[in-house]
C-alpha positions in Angstrom: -3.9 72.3 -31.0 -2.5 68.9 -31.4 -4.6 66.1 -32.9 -4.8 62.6 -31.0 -3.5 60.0 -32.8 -4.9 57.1 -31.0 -8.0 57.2 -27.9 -9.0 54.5 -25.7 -8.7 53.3 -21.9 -5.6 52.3 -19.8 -6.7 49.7 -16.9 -4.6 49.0 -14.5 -6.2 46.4 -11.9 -9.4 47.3 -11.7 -9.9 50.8 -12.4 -10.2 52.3 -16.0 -9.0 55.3 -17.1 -10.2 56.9 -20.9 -7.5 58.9 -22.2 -6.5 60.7 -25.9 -3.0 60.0 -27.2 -0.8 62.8 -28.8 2.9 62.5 -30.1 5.3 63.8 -27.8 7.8 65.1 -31.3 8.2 66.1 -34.6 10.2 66.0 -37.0 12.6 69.2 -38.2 14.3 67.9 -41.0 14.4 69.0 -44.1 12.7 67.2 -46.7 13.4 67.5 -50.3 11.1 66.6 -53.6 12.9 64.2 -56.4 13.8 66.2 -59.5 14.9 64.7 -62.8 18.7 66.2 -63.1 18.8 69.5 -65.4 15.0 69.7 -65.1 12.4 71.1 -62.3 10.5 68.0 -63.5 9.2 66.1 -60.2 9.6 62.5 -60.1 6.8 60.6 -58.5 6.0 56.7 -57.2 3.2 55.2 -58.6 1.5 51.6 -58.0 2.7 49.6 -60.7 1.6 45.6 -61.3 4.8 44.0 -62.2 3.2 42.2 -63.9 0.6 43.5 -66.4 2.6 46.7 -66.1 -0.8 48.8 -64.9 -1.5 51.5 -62.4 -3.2 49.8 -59.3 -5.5 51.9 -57.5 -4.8 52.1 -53.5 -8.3 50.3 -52.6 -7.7 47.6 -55.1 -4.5 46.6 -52.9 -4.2 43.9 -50.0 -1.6 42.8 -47.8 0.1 39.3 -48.9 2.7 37.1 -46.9 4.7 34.9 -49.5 4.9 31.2 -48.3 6.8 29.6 -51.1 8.3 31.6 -54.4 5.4 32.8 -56.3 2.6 31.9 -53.7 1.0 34.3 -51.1 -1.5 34.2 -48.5 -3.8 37.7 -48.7 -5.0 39.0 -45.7 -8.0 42.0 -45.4 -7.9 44.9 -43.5 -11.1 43.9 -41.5 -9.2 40.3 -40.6 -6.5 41.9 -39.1 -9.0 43.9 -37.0 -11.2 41.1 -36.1 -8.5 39.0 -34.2 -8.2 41.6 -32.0 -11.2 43.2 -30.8 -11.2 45.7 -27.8 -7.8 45.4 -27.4 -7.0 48.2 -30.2 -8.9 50.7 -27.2 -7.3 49.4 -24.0 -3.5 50.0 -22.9 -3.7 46.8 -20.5 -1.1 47.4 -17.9 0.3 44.3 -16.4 2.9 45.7 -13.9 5.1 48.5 -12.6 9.0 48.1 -13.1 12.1 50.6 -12.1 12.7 52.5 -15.0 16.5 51.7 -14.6 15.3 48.4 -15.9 15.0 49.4 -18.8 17.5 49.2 -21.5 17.5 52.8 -23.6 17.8 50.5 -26.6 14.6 49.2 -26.2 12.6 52.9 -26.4 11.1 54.3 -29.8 9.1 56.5 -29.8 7.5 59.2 -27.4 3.7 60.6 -26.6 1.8 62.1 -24.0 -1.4 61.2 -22.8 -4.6 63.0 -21.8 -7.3 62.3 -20.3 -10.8 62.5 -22.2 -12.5 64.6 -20.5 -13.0 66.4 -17.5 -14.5 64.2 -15.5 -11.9 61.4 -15.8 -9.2 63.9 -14.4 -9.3 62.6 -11.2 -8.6 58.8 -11.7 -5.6 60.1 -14.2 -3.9 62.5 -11.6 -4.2 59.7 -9.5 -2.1 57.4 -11.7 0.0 60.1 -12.6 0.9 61.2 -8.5 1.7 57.7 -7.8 3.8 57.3 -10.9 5.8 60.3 -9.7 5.9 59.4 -6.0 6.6 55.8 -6.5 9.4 56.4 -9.4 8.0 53.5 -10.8 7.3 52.9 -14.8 4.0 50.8 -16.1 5.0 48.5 -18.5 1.6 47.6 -21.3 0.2 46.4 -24.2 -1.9 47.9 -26.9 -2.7 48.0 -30.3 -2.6 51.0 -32.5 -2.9 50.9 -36.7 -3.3 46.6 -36.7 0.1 46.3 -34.5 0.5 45.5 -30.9 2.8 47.3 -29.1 5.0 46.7 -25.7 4.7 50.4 -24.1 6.1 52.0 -21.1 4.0 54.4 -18.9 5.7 57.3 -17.1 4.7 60.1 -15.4 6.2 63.5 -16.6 5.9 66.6 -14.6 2.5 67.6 -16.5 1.6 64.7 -18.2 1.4 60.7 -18.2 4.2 59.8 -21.6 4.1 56.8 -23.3 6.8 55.0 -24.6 6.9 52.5 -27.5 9.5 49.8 -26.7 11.3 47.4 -28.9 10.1 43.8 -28.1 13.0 41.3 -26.7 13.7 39.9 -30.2 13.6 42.7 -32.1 16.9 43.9 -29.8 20.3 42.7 -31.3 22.5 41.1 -29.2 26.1 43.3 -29.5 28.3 40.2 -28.9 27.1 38.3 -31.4 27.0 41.7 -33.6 29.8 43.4 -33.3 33.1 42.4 -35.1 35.2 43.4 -32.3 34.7 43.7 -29.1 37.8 44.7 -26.2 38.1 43.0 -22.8 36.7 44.7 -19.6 38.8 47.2 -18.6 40.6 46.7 -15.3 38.9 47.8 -12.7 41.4 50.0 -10.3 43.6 50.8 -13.4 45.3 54.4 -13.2 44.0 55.1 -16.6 40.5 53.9 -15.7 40.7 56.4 -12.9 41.8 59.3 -14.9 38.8 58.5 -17.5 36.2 58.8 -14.5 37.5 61.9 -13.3 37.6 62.8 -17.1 33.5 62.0 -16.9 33.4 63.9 -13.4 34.9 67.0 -14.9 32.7 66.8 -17.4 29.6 66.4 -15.7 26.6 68.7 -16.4 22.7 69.3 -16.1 21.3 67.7 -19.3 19.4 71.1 -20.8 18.2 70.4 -24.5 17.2 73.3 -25.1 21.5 74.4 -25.5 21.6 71.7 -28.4 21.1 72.4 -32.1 21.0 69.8 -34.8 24.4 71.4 -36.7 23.8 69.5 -40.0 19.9 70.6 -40.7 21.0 74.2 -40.5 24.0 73.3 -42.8 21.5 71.8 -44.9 19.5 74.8 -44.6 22.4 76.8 -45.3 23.5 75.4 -48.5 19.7 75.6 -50.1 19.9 79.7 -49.0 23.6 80.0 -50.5 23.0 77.9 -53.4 19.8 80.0 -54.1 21.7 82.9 -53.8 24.3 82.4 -55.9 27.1 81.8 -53.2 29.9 78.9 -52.2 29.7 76.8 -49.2 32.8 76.5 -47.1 33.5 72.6 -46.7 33.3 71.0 -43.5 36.3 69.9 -41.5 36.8 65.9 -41.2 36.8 64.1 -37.8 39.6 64.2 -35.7 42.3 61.4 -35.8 42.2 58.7 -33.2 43.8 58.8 -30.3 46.9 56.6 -30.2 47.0 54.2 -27.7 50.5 55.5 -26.3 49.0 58.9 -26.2 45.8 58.1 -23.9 47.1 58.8 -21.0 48.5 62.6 -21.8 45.2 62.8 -23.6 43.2 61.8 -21.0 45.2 64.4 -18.2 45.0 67.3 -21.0 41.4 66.8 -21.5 40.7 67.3 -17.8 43.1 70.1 -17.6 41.0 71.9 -20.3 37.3 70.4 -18.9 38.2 72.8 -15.5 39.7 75.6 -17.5 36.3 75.8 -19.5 38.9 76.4 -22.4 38.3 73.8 -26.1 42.4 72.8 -27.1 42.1 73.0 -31.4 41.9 69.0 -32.2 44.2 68.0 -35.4 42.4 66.9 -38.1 42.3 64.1 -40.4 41.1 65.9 -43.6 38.2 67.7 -44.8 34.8 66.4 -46.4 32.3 68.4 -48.8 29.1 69.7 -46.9 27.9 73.0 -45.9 30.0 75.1 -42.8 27.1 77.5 -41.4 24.1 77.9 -39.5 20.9 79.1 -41.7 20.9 82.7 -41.7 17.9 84.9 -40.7 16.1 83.9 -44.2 16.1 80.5 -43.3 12.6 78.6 -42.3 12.1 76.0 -39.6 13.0 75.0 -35.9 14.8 77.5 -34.0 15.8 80.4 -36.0 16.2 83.4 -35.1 17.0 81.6 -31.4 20.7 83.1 -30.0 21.9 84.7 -33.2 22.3 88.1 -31.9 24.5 86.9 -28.0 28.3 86.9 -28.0 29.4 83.9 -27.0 32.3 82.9 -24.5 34.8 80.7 -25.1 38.1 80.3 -26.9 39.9 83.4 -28.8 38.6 84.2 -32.6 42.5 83.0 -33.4 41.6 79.6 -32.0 39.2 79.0 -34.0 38.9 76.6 -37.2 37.6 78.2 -40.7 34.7 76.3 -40.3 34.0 77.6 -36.7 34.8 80.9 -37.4 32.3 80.6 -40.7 29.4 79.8 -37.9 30.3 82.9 -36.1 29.9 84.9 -39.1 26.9 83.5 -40.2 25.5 84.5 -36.4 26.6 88.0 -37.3 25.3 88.4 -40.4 28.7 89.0 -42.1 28.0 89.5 -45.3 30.1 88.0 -48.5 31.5 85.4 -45.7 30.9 82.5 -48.1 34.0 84.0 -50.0 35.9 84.8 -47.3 39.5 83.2 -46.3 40.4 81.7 -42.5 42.3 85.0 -42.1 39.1 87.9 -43.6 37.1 85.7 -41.8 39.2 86.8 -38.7 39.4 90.2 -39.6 35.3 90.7 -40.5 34.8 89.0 -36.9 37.6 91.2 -35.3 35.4 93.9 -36.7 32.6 93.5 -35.7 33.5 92.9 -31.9 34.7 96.5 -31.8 31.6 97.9 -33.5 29.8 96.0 -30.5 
C-alpha cells in the first residue's frame, strides 16, 4: 500500500473536501552507484565548507539567496512555513476550465487523490461525477514541501488525479527559442493532404500498456551480458532525413505500407555503440517476463535488421546470440520457428 505524500482539503466554493495525496508513477530506470575506475570503491558526496574545507552536518545547513557577490540573505525552514499558514493543507480551487485549454507543455507531474476517510466519500464522488459528466478540469493552488503549486484537478475513471502544471513564465516561448522555425504550411496543399491521410492511416487507440521503454532493457541487457562475460551487439543509428524532393513518394509509400500493416526496412545513416536486446529472463525490474514467450506478426525474419533480429532472439532465449552474425542470427530464429 502506497504512502500519501501530501493530506489536506480541496474547497471548491463552499464545500470542503479532506483528501490523502498519492503519486500517480514511478520511476523504472536503472540507477547506477559511482565507482572509482579499476576499483569497486564507491564514490560518495559529502557537505563540504568551501571554505574552511569541513564536513557540515545536514541540521547545521540553511537556505541562502545571494544579493550581491559574496553576500546572502539566510532564510529558516520555520520562515518559509510561517508565510504561509493553512494554505500548505488546502488545494483552493478557483475555477473549472476545458481541459483542451491546457497546453501539454504546461503538465509535470501526476497523482491521485483519496479521500480521508469514509465518511467524506460522498462529497468526493460528488466532485468526482461532476468532473466526469461536465468534462471540465479544476484548475488550484497549493503548497506542498515550502512551494506553491498551480494544479489541475481531473476526474479519472476511479479516482480524482492531480496534475502539477508549469506556471506561465516558467513556459518558453518556441519562437523566441527555436533557431529555425518554417512557415505555415499551405493549407489545401496536395502534400498537406497526403500527410493527413498519412496521420489517418495511422490512427490508433492509445494502449500503453503495448509500449516498452527499448533503452532501459538495453541497459539492462548490457549489465546481464557484461556480467556474464558476453558482447553486445551495437545499435543501429537513426535513419537519414527525408530529402525534400523525395517527400512526396515518401509520404504515398508510407501510406501504402500504414494499410498493408507491412514496416519497408529504412536506410540507415550509421551505427552507434549501445546495447541491441531486451533483458533476458534474469533481468530485474518493470515488465519482465511480460510477452517473451508470443510470436509476433509482422515483417519476414529476412526483413529484419541485425539489431531487430537480436531482440527476437533475446525473446527466445537463443542462446550464444550475443556472438552471432545477421545471417546465424537468421538461421537460430529460422530454427526455432520450426521447433514451435
Amino acid at each position: 500500500m502506497a504512502r500519501p505524500v501530501w493530506s489536506g482539503v480541496i474547497t471548491f466554493g463552499l464545500v470542503t473536501v479532506p483528501v490523502r495525496m498519492y503519486a500517480a508513477t514511478e520511476d523504472h530506470t536503472t540507477h547506477f552507484h559511482q565507482l572509482q575506475r579499476g576499483t569497486n570503491d564507491r564514490v560518495r558526496n559529502k557537505r563540504i565548507n568551501e571554505r574552511t574545507g569541513k564536513r557540515v552536518e545536514y541540521d547545521d545547513i540553511v537556505k541562502g539567496y545571494e544579493i550581491a557577490e559574496g553576500e546572502y540573505v539566510t532564510v529558516e525552514p520555520e520562515e518559509l512555513a510561517e508565510i504561509a499558514p493553512g494554505k500548505s493543507q488546502v488545494i483552493d480551487v478557483s475555477g473549472f476550465v476545458e481541459a483542451a485549454e491546457i497546453d501539454p507543455v504546461h503538465y509535470v507531474r501526476a497523482y491521485y487523490l483519496s479521500p480521508s476517510g469514509d465518511q467524506y466519500g460522498k462529497p468526493y464522488e460528488l466532485l468526482r461525477a461532476a468532473l466526469a459528466e461536465s468534462e471540465k478540469t479544476g484548475i488550484a493552488t497549493f503548497v506542498m514541501h515550502s512551494k506553491e503549486y498551480l494544479v489541475a484537478l481531473r476526474a479519472g475513471e476511479e479516482a480524482l488525479t492531480l496534475h502539477t502544471l508549469h506556471w506561465a513564465d516558467e513556459v518558453r516561448d518556441p519562437r523566441e527559442e527555436l533557431p529555425e522555425l518554417p512557415s505555415r504550411e499551405r493549407s489545401g496543399s496536395k502534400e498537406l493532404k497526403t500527410a493527413q491521410q498519412l496521420v489517418e492511416s495511422m490512427s490508433i487507440p492509445f494502449r500503453p500498456e503495448e509500449y516498452t521503454d527499448t533503452y532501459e532493457d538495453r541497459v539492462r541487457a548490457l549489465i546481464e551480458a557484461k556480467a556474464n562475460g558476453e558482447e553486445v551487439t551495437p545499435a543501429e543509428g537513426p535513419p537519414e532525413a527525408t530529402n525534400v524532393v523525395d517527400l512526396s513518394e515518401a509520404l504515398n509509400r508510407s501510406i501504402e505500407r500504414a494499410r498493408s500493416g507491412k514496416p519497408e526496412p529504412r536506410r540507415r545513416s550509421g551505427t552507434k555503440a549501445g546495447s541491441g536486446s531486451k533483458a533476458g529472463s534474469g533481468s530485474k525490474g518493470r515488465g519482465a517476463g511480460k510477452g517473451r514467450s508470443t510470436p509476433r506478426k509482422g515483417p519476414a525474419l529476412t526483413e529484419l535488421s541485425k539489431d531487430e533480429l537480436y531482440q527476437r532472439a533475446t525473446e527466445q532465449g537463443v542462446k550464444g546470440r550475443s556472438k552471432m552474425s545477421r545471417k546465424q542470427l537468421l538461421e537460430a530464429l529460422d530454427g526455432s520457428r520450426e521447433a514451435a
